[in-house]
Backbone bond lengths (Angstrom), bond angles and torsions (degrees), N, CA, C in turn:
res aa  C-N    CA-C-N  psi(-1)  N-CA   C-N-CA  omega(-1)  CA-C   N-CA-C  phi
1 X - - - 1.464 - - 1.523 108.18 -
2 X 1.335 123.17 132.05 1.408 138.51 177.50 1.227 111.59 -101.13
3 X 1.796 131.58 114.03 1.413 119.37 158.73 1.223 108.65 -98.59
4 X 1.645 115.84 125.71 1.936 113.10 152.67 1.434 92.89 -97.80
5 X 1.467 62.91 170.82 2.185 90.54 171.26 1.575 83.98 -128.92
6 X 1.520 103.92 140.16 1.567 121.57 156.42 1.105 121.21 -126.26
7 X 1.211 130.10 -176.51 1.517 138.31 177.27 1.335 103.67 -13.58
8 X 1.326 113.43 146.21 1.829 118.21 166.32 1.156 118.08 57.91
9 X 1.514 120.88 9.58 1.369 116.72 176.01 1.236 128.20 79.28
10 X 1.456 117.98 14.96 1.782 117.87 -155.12 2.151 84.56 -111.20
11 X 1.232 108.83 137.05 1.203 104.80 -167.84 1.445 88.20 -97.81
12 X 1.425 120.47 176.14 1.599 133.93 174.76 1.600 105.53 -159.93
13 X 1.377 109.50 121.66 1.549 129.84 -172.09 1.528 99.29 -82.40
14 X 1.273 106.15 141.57 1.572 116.18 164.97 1.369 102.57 -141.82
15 X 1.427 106.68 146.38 1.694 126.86 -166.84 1.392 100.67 -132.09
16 X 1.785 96.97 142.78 1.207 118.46 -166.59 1.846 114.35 -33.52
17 X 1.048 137.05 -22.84 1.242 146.07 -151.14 1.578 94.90 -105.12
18 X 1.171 127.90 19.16 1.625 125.34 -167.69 1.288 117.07 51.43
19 X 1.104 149.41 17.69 1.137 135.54 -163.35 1.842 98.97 -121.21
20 X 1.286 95.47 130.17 1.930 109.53 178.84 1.210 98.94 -92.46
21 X 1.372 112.37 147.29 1.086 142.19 170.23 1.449 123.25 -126.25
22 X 1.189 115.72 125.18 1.884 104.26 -171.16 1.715 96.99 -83.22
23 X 0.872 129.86 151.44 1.426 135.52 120.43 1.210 123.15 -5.22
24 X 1.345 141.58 100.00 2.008 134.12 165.59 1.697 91.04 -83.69
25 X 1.507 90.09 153.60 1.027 116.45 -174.91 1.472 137.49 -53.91
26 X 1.429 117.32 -31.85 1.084 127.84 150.77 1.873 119.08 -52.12
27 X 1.316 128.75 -15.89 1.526 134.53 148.74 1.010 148.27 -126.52
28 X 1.582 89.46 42.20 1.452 100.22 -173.83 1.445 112.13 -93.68
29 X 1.401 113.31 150.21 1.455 130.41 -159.67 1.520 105.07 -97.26
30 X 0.905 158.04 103.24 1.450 150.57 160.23 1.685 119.72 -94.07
31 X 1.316 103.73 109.10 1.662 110.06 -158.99 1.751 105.00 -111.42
32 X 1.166 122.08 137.34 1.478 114.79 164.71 1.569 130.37 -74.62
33 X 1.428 122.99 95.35 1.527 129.09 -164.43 1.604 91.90 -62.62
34 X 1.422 91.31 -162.60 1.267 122.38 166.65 1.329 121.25 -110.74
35 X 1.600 110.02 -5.28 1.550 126.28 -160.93 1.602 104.78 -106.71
36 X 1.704 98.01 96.07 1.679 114.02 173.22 1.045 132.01 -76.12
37 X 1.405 131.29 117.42 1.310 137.39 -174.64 1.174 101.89 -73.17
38 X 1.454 103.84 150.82 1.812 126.21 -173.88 1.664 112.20 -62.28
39 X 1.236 107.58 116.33 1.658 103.40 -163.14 1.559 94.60 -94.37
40 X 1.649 95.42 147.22 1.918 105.27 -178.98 1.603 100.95 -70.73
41 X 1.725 105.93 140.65 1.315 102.64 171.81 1.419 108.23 -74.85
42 X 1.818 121.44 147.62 1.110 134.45 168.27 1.787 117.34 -48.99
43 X 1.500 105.27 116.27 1.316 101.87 -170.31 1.676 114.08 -107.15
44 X 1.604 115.20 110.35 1.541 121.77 168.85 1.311 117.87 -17.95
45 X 1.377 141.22 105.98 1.330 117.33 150.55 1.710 123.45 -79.81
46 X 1.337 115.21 32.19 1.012 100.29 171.34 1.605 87.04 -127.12
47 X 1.700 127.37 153.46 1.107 120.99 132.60 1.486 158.31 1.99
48 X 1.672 85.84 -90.04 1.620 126.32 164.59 1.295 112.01 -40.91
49 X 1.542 129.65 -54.34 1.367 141.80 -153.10 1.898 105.95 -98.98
50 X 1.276 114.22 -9.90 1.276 133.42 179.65 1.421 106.95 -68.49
51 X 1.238 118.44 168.55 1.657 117.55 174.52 1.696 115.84 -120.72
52 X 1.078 125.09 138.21 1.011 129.98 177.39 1.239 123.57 -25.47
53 X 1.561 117.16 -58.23 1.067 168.70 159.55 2.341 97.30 -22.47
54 X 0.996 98.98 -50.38 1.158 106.29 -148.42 1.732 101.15 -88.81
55 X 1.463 114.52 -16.18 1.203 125.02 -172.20 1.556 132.78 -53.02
56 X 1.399 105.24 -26.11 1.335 124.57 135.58 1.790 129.68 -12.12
57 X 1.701 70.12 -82.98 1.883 98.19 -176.47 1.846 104.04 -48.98
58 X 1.602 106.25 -41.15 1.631 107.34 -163.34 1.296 108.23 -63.20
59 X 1.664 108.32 -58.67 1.541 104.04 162.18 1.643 123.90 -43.83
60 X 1.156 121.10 -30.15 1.644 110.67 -176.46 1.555 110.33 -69.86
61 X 1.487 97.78 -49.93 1.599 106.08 -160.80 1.613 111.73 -94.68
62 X 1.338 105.72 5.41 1.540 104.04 173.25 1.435 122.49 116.70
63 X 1.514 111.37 -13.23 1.410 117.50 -168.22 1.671 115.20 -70.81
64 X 1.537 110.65 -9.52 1.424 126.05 162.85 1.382 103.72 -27.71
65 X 1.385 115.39 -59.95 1.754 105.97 -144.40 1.761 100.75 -70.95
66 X 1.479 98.65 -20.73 1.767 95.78 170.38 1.315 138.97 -57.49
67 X 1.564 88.37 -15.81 1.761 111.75 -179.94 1.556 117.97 -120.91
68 X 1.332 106.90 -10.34 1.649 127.53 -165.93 2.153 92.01 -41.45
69 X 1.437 87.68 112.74 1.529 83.03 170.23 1.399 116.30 -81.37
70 X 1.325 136.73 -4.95 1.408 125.76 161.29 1.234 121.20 -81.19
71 X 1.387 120.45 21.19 1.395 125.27 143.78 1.765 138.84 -60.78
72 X 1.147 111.92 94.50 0.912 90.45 -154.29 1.308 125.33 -87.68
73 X 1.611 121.40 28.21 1.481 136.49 121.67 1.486 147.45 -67.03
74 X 1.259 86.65 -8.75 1.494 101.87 170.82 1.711 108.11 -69.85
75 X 1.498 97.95 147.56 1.130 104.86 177.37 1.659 127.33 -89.87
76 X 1.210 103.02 -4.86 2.076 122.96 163.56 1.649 96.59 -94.09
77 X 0.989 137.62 18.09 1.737 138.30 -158.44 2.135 83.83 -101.75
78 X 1.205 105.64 113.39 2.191 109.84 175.17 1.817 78.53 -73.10
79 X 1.831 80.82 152.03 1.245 96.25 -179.96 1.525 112.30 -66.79
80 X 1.850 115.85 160.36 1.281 88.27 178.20 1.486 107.59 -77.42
81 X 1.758 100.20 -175.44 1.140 124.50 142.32 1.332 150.81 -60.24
82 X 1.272 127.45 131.61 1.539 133.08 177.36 1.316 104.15 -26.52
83 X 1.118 126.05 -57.62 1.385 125.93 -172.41 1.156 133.41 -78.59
84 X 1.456 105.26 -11.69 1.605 101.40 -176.94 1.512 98.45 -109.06
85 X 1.042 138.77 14.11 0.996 155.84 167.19 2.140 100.65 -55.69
86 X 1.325 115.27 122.85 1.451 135.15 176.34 1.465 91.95 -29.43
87 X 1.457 120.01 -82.70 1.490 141.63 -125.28 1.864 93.14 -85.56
88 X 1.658 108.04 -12.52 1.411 96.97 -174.27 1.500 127.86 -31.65
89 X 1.410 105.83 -30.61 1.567 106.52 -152.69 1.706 98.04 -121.77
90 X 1.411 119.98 -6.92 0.906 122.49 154.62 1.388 138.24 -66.13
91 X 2.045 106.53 -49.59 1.375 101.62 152.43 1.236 104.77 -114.00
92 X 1.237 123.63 141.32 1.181 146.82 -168.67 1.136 102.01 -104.48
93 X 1.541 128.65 123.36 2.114 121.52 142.47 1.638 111.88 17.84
94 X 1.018 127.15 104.98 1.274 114.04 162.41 1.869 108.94 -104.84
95 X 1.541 105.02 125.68 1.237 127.60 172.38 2.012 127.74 -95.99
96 X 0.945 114.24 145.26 1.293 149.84 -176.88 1.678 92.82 70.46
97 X 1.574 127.13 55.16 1.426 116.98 153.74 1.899 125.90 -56.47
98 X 1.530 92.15 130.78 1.666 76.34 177.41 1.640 111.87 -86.56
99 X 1.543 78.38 142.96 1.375 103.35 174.75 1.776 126.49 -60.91
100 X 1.001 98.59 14.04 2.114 100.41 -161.41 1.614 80.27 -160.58
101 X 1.723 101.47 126.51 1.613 117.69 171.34 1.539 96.84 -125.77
102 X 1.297 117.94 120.67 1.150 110.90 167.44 1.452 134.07 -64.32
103 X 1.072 144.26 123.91 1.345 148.29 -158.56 1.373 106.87 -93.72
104 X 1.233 98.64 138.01 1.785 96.59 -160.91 2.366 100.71 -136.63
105 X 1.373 80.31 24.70 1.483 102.11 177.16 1.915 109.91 -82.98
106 X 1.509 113.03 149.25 1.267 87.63 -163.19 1.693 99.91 -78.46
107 X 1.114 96.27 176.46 1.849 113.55 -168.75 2.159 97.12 -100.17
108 X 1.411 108.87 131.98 1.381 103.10 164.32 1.277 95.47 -102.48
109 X 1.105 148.01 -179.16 1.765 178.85 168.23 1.401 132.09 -84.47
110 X 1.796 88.87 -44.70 1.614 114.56 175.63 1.493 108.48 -69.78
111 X 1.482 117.83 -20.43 1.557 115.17 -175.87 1.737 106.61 -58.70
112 X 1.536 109.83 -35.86 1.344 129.77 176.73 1.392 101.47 -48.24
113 X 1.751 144.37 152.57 0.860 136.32 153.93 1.245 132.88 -75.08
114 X 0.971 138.00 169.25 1.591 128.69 171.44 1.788 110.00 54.36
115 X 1.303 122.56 12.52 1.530 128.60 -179.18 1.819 95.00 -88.98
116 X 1.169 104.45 127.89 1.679 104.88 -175.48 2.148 85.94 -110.03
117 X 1.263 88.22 173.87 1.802 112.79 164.03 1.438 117.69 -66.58
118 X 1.050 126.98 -19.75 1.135 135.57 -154.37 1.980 90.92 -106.28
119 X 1.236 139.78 -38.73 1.283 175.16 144.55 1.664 87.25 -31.42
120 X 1.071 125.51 -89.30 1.446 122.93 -174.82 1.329 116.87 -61.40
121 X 1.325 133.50 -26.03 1.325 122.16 154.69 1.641 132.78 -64.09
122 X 1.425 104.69 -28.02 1.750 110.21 158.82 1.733 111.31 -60.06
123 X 1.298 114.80 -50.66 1.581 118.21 179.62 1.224 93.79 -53.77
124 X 1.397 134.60 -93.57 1.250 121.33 -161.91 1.869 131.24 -48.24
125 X 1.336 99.81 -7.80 1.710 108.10 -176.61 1.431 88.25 -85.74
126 X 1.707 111.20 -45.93 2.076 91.97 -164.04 1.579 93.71 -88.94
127 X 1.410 159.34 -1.53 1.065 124.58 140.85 1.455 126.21 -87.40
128 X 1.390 121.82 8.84 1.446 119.21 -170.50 1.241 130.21 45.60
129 X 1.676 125.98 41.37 1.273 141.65 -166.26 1.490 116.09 -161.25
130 X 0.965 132.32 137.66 1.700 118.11 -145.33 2.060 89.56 -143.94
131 X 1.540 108.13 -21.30 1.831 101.29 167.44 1.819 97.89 -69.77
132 X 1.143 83.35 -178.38 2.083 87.23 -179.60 1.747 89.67 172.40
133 X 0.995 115.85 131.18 2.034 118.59 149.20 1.621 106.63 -125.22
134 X 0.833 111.87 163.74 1.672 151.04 -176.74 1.532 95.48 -60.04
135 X 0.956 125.47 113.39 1.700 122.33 156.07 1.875 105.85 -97.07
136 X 1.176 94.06 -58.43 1.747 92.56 -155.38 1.812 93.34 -130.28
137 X 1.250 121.26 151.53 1.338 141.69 -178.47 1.385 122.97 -179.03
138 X 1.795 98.59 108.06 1.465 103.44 -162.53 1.511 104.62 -79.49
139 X 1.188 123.15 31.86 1.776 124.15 170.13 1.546 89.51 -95.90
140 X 1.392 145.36 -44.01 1.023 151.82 154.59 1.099 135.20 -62.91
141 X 1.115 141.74 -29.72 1.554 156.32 -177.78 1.493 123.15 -127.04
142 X 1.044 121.73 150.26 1.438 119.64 -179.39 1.518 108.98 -40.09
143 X 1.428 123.18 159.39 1.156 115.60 149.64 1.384 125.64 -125.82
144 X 1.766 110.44 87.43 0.881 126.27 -172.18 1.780 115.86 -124.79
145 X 1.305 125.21 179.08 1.454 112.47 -173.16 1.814 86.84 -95.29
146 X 0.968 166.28 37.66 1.481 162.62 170.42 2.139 93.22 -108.07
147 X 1.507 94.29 -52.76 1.311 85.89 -155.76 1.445 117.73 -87.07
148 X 1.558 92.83 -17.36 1.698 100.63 164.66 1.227 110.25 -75.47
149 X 1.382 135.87 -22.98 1.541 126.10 178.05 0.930 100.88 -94.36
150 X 1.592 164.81 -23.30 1.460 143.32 152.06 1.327 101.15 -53.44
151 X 1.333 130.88 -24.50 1.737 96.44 170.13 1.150 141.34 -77.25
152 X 2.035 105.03 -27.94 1.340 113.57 -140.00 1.758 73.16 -119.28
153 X 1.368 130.18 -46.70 1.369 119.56 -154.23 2.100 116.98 -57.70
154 X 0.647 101.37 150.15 1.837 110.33 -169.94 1.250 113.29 66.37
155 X 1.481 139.07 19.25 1.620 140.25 -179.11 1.808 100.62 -114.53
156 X 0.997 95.39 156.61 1.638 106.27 -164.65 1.731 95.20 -113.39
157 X 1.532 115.35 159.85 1.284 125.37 169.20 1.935 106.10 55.82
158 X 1.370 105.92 60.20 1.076 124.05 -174.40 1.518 114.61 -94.76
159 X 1.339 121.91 117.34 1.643 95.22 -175.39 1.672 87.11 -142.68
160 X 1.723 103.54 143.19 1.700 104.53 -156.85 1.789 89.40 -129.26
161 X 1.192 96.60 126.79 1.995 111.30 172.15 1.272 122.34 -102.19
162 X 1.433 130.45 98.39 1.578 142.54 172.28 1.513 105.33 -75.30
163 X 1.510 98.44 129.95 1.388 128.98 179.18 1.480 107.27 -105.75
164 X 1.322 128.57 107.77 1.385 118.81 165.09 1.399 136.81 -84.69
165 X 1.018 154.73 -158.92 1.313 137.46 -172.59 1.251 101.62 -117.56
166 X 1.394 124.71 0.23 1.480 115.39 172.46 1.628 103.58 -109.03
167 X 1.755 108.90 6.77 1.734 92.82 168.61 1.835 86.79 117.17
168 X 1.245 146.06 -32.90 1.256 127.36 -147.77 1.968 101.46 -84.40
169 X 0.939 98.02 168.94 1.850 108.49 172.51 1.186 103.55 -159.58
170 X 1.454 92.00 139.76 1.502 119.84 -166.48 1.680 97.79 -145.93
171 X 1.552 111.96 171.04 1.531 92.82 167.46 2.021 94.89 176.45
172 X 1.348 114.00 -165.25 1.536 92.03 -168.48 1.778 74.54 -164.96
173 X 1.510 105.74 148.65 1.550 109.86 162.91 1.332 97.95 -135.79
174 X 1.159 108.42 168.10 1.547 152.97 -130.29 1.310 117.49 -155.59
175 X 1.769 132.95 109.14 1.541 128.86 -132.20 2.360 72.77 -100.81
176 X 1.171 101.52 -23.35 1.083 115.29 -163.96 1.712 124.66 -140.16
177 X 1.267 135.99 145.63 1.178 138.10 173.01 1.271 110.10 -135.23
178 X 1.354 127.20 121.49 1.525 134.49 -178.45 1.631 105.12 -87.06
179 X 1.357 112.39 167.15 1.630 110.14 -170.39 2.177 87.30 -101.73
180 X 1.861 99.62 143.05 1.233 92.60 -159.71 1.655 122.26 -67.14
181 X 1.172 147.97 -177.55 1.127 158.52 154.24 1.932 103.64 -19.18
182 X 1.236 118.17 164.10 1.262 119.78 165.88 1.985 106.34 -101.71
183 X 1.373 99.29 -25.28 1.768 90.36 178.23 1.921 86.17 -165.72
184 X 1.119 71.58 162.33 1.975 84.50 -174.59 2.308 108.48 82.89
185 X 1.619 93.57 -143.46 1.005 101.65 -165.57 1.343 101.28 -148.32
186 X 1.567 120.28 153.33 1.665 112.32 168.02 1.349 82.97 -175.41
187 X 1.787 84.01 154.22 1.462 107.46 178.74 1.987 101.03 -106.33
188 X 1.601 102.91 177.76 1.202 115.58 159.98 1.254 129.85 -145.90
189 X 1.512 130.57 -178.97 1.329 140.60 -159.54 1.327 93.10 -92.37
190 X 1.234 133.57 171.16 1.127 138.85 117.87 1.849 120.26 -175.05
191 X 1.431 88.42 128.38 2.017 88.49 -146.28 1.779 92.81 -87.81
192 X 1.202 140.86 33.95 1.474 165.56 128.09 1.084 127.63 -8.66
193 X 1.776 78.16 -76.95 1.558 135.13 -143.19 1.482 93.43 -52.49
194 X 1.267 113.95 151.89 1.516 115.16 156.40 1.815 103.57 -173.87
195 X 1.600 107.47 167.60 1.401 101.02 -176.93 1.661 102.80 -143.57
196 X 1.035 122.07 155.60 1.920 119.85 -140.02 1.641 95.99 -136.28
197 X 0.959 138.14 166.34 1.085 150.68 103.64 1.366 139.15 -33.48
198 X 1.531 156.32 139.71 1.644 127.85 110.84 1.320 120.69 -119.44
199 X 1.500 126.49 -2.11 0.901 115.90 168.98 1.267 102.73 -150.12
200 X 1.533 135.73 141.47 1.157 130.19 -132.03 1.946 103.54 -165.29
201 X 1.258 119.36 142.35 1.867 108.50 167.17 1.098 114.38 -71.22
202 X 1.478 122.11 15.92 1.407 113.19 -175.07 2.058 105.09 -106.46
203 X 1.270 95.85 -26.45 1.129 125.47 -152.57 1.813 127.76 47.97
204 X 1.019 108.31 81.74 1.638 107.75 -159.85 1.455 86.37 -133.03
205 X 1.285 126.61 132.17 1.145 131.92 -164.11 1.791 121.31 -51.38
206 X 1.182 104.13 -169.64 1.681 106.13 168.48 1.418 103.04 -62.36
207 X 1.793 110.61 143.69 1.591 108.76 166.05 1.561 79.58 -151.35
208 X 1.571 96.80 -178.46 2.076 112.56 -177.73 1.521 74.55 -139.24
209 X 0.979 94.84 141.38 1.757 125.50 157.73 1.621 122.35 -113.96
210 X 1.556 112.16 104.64 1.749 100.10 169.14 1.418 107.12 -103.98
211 X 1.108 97.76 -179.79 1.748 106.80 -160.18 1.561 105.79 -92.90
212 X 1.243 110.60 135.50 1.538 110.78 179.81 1.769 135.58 -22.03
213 X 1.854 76.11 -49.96 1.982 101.96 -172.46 1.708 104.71 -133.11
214 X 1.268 120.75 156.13 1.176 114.33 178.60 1.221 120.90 -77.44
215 X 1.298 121.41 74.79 1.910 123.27 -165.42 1.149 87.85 -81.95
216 X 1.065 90.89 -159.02 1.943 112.00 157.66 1.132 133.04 -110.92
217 X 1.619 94.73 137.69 2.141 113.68 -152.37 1.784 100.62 -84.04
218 X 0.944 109.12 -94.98 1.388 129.60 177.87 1.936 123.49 -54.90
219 X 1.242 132.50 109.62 1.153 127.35 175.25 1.749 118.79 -80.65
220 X 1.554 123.46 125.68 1.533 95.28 -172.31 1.729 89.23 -122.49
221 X 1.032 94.46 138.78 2.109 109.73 169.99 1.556 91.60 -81.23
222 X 1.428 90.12 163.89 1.722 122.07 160.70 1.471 102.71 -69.09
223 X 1.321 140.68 156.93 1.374 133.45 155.01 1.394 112.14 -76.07
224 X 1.316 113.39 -4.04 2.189 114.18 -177.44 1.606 84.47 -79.38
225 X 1.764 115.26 -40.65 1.935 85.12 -163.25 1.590 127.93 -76.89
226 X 1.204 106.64 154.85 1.573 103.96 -178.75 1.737 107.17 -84.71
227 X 1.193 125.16 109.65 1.431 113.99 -161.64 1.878 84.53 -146.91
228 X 1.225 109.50 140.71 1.613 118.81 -170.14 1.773 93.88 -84.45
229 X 1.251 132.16 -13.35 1.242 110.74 -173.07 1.711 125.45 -97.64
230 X 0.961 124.66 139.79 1.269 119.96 -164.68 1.588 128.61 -81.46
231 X 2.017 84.61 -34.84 1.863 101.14 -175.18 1.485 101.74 -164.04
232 X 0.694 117.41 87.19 1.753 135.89 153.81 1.488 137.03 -65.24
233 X 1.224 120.87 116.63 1.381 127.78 179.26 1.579 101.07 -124.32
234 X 1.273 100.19 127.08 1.617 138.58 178.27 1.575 92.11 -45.34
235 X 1.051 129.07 131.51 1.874 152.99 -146.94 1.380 103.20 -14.30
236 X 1.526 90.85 55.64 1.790 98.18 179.64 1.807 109.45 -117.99
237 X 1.305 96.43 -66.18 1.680 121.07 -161.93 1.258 137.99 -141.57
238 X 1.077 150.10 86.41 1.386 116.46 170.35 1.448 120.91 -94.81
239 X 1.237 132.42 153.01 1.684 143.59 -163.76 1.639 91.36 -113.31
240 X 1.365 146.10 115.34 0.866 140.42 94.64 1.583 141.00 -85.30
241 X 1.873 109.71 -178.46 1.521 120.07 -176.83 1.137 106.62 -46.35
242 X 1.457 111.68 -42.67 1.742 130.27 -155.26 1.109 105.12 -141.95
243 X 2.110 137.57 128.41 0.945 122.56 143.97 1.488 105.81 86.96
244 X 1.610 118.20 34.09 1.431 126.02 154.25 1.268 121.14 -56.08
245 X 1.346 133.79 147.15 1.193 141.44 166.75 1.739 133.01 -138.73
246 X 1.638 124.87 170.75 1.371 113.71 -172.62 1.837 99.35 -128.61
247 X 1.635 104.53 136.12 1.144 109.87 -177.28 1.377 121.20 -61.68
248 X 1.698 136.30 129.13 0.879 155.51 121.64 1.543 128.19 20.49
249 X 1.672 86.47 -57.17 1.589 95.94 -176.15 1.771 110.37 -111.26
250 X 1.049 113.20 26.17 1.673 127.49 157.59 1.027 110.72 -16.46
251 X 1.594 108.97 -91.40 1.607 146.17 -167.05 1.787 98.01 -53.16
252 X 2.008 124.78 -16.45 1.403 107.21 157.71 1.021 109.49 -98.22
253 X 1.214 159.97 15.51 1.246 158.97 -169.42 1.632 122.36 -130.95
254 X 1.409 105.97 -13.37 1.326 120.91 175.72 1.542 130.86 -127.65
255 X 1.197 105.66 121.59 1.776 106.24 -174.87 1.444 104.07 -30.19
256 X 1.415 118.22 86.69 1.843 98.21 160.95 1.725 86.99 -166.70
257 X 1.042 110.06 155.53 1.744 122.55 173.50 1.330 107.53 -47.15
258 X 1.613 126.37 128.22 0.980 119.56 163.41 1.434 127.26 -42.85
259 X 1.291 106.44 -48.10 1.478 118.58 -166.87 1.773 104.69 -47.97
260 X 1.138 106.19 -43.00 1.392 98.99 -168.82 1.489 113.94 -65.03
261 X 1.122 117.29 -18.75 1.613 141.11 -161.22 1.375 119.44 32.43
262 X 1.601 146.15 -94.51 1.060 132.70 -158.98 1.584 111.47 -174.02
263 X 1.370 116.36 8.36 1.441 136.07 -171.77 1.610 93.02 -89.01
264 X 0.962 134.20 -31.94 1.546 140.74 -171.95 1.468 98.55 -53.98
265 X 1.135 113.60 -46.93 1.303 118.33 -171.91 1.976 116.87 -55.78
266 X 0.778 102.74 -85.07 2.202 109.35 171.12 1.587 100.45 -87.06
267 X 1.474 123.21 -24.20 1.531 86.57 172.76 1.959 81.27 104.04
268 X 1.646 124.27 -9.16 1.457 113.79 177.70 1.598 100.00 -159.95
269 X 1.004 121.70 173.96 1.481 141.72 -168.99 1.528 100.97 -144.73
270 X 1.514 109.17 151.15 1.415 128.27 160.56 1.881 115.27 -35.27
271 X 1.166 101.92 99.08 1.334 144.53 74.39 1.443 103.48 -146.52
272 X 1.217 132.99 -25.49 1.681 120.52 158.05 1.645 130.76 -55.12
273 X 1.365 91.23 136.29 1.428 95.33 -154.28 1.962 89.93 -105.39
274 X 1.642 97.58 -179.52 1.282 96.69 166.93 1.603 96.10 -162.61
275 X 1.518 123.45 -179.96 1.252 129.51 -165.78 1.233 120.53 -105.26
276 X 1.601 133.28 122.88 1.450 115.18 173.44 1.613 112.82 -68.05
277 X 1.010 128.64 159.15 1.731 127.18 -162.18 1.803 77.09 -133.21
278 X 1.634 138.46 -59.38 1.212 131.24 151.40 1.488 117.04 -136.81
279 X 1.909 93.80 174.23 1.394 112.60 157.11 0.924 143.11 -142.76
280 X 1.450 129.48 119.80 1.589 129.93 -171.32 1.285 125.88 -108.39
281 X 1.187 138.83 149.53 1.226 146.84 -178.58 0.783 115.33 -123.61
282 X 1.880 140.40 128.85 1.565 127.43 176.60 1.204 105.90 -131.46
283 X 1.250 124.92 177.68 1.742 119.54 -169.23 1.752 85.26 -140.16
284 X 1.682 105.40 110.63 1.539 103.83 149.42 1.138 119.95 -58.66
285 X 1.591 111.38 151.76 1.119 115.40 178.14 2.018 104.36 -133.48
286 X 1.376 120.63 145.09 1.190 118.12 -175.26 1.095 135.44 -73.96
């Protein structure tokens, strides 16, 4: 009979006839060798405290997932991508956003320059309404006749303030605004109507001017025609991009002394032009 000892101490009998036999469990021998099994190296759980050196070993033995940069809590993890992002396909690009939101915040006056307190208490005495918000403002919005008439056209108690580039304001309200023509041109009534002063080359205080007879105030285009003017009032104004001007024949068409005529206003008359610098539109509200 032959006894070894192998690994771990577990002995195994062999008898003359070659044949091994293990040990059952009820006699089994478990002995302490001398023969040491390969001990695991001690593994960092921190990063930081790890050695350069050792980075090897992390990838072999597993310590990767401690550092795995496609974690995407990890703090070595690149930000993601646009695309892999959850919601990609949920929200999608949204196309043809408009560019112009109308602001429906209320409007102060004083933002205007040269607008005193005394100025906003005439506005509110000749419309008798003292709420007001912002419809349209070409510091914000195009200033074109499309985008001023999606603001102002079909809203009631409309009153619009021209800024010139040398400082003056002038402006005209409107009890009413109709939505424009589909092709051609037309004017309308409106016995309201009136157009004011507050700051002026003459310097003569705030006044409102209404029109003698109930002609017609406001001119509105089709949006198909190509026409350079933006906002027109009947022997009042026209607002264009370039090369605005004030009618001539005002001072016959409007409650005010001839003598004074209509130069008070920009400081020029038809055929001198002058520049809008802005335009706003606001809609009292009651």
């Amino acid at each position: 009979m032959k006894i070894e000892i192998v690994n771990y101490g577990i002995i195994t009998i062999t008898s003359e006839k070659n044949s091994t036999t293990n040990v059952d469990s009820t006699h089994q021998v478990v002995m302490k060798t001398n023969t040491k099994s390969p001990k695991t190296p001690k593994q960092s759980m921190s990063p930081q405290l790890s050695k350069k050196s050792s980075s090897k070993e992390r990838t072999k033995d597993g310590y990767k997932e401690l550092v795995d940069t496609t974690d995407p809590l990890s703090p070595r993890s690149p930000p993601p991508s646009s695309n892999d992002s959850p919601h990609s396909e949920s929200f999608p690009k949204l196309s043809n956003v408009p560019t112009e939101i109308q602001p429906v915040a209320p409007f102060s006056f004083f933002n205007i320059n040269g607008v005193t307190e005394s100025m906003v208490t005439s506005l509110e005495s000749w419309t008798t309404k003292k709420r007001r918000r912002l419809v349209y403002d070409s510091s914000m919005m195009d200033f074109s006749k499309e985008s001023f008439y999606n603001a102002v056209c079909g809203l009631s108690n409309i009153m619009t303030l021209v800024v010139t580039d040398k400082g003056y304001v002038f402006g005209a309200f409107h009890s009413s605004i109709p939505n424009p023509p589909t092709q051609g041109s037309k004017t309308f009534h409106d016995n309201n109507f009136f157009i004011f002063t507050l700051i002026n080359a003459d310097n003569i205080p705030q006044e409102k001017f209404f029109k003698k007879s109930s002609l017609e105030t406001m001119y509105l285009d089709s949006l198909s025609m190509s026409v350079e003017s933006i906002y027109t009032i009947s022997r009042g104004f026209t607002l264009k991009k370039k090369g605005s001007s004030f009618s001539p024949y005002f001072a016959s068409f409007y409650q005010i002394e001839k003598r004074r005529g209509s130069k008070f206003f920009v400081g020029s008359v038809e055929p001198e032009t002058f520049e809008v610098a802005r335009l706003v539109a606001i809609e009292w509200l009651n």
